[in-house]
N, C-alpha and C positions, 0 to 999 in steps of 0.2 A: 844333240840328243834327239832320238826321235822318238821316244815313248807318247802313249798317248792313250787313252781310256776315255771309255763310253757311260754314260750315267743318267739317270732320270731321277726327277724328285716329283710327288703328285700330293695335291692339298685337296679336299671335297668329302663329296658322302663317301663311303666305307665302300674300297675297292678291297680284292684279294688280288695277293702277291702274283699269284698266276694269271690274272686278268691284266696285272701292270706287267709284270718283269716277261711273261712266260708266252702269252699266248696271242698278242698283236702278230701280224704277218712278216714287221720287222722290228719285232720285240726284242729288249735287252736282250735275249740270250740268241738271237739270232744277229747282232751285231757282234757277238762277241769271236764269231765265226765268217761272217759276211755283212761288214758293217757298208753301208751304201755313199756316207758322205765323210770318211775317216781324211784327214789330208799327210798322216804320217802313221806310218806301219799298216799294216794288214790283219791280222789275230788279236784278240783279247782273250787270251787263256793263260795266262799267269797269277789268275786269282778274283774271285769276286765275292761281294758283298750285299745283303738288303737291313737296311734297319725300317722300324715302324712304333708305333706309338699304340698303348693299349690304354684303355680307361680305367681309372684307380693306380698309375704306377705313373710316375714321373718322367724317368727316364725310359727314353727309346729301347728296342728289345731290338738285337742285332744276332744275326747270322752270318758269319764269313767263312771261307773257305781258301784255300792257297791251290786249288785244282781250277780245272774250267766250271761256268756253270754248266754248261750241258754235259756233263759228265756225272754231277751231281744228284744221283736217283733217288736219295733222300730228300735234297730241296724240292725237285719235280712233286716229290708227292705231297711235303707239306706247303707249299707255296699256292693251293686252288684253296684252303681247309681255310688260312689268316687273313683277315679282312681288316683292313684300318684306312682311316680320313688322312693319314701324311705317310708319307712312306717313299725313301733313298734307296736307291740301288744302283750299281756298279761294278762292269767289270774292267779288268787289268789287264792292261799289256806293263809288262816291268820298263821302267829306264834301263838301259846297258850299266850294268855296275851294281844297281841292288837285285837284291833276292828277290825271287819269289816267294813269298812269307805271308801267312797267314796276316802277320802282323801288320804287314805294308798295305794291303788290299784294303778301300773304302768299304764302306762310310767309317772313317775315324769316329769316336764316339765321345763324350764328355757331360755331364750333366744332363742337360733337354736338349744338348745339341748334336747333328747330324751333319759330317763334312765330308765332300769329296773334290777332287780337283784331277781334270784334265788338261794333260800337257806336259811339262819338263822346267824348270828352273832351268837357265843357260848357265850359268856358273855356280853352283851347287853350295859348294865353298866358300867362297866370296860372300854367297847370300848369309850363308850358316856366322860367318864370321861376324859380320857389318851388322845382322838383327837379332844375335843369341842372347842380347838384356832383355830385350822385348817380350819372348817369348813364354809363357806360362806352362811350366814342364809336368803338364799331364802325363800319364801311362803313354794313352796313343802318340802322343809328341814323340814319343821317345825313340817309333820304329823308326829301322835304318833304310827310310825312307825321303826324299826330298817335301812329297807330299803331308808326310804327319809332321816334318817342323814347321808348315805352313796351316795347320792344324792350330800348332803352338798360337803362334800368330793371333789366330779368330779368336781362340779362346782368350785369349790376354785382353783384346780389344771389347770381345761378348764381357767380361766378367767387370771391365773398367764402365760398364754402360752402355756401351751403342749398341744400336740394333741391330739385327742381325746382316740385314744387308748394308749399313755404312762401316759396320766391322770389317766384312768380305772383302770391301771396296779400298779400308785403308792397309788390306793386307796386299792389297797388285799393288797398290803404291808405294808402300815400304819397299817390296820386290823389285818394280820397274826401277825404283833407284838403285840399289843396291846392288842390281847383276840382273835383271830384267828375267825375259824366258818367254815361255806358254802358258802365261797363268789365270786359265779358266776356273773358276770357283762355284760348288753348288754347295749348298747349303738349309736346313730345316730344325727347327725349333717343337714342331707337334701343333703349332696355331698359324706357320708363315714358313715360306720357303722364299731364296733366293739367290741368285744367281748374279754373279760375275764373268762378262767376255773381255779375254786380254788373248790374242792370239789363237783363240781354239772358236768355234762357231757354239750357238746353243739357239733353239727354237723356243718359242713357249704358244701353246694351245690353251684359247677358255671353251671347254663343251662342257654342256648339261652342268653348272654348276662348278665345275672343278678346274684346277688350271695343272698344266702338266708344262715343266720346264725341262729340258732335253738336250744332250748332246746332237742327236737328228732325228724327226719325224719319226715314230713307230707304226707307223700306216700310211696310206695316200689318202684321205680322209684332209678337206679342205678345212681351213683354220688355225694351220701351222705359219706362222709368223718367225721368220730368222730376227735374233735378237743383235743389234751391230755392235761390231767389235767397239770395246773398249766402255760397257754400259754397264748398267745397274739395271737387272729385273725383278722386284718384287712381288709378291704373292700374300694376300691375306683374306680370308674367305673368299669371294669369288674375285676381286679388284685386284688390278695389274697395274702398275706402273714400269717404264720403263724411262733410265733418265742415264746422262753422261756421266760416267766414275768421278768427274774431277769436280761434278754438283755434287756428290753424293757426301753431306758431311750429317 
């Protein structure tokens, strides 16, 4: 399978959507057309996504679409207008086999939480088979998507307890056994974001306060750090950790 998707999650003072997703030099939506460090497929126009956290409201406020985002002339204008401290966003190239569906396209949503995943499950089936007890059958679990039953996954692991990144961490490991793949994981709660590499790359930058985790660089701006395959990155207020998935308990 070669599908593959581009995505960013930012934790700090109050950005607006246009100043994250829209208007960097190689901004989300300019990956989504000419992504610079993609290692499978070429376009992300099969659907994208932003979710973000408002104050007084628990859960995340989400935006998707099953179109491109540069297509999108309503997002363009509301996305300079919404400002918030955490905020996912994502666009889509589809795997061969699923839809293009509003419903497939990140960030999957569930309570406080915010998921997206770049890459492909290698045996789809196999996985679905070998971890469908596991899985917590949310709404978003439920697209016919590889991505929202690994969705399933985080959320079954968030709701038993763990935190948000040793959750991410034992969802590549249930994966890697089960039928392995491409299973890069980002993920945000409204207080932390973090990230899982398993086959796909992700950077993460601390400026001014804020830390921004990324499929790749959105500028040539120094303090982009590649995160190594097969780790743990965390995010809480301005402090980063990064550690080996197979510590991450």
């Amino acid at each position: 399978m070669t599908a593959v998707c581009r995505h960013v999650a930012y934790l700090g003072p109050p950005t607006t959507l246009g100043g994250l997703l829209m208007d960097p030099p190689h901004s989300l939506c300019v990956q989504s057309y000419a992504p610079r460090r993609q290692r499978h497929g070429t376009v992300n126009a099969d659907g994208f996504g932003a979710g973000w956290y408002v104050d007084r409201r628990a859960e995340p406020v989400r935006y998707r679409r099953a179109q491109s985002i540069w297509s999108d002339q309503s997002f363009a204008s509301l996305a300079p207008t919404i400002a918030s401290g955490c905020v996912l966003g994502a666009v889509r190239s589809a795997t061969p086999g699923f839809p293009a569906d509003e419903s497939c396209a990140a960030p999957f949503a569930e309570g406080p939480w915010l998921f997206s995943h770049n890459g492909a499950t290698a045996e789809p089936a196999l996985v679905r088979k070998a971890l469908r007890d596991a899985v917590d059958w949310v709404p978003d679990a439920l697209a016919p998507v590889d991505s929202a039953f690994l969705f399933g996954l985080a959320v079954a692991r968030w709701r038993a307890g763990a935190s948000l990144g040793t959750g991410l961490a034992g969802v590549v490991r249930d994966v890697a056994t089960a039928g392995d793949g491409r299973v890069t994981l980002l993920a945000a709660d409204g207080e932390r974001v973090a990230g899982v590499t398993w086959g796909e790359p992700m950077y993460v930058r601390r400026h001014h306060g804020a830390v921004v985790v990324a499929s790749e660089p959105y500028d040539d701006e120094p303090g982009w750090e590649e995160v190594p395959d097969r780790h743990l990155v965390q995010a809480e207020n301005s402090a980063v950790t990064v550690t080996p998935i197979e510590e991450a308990t």
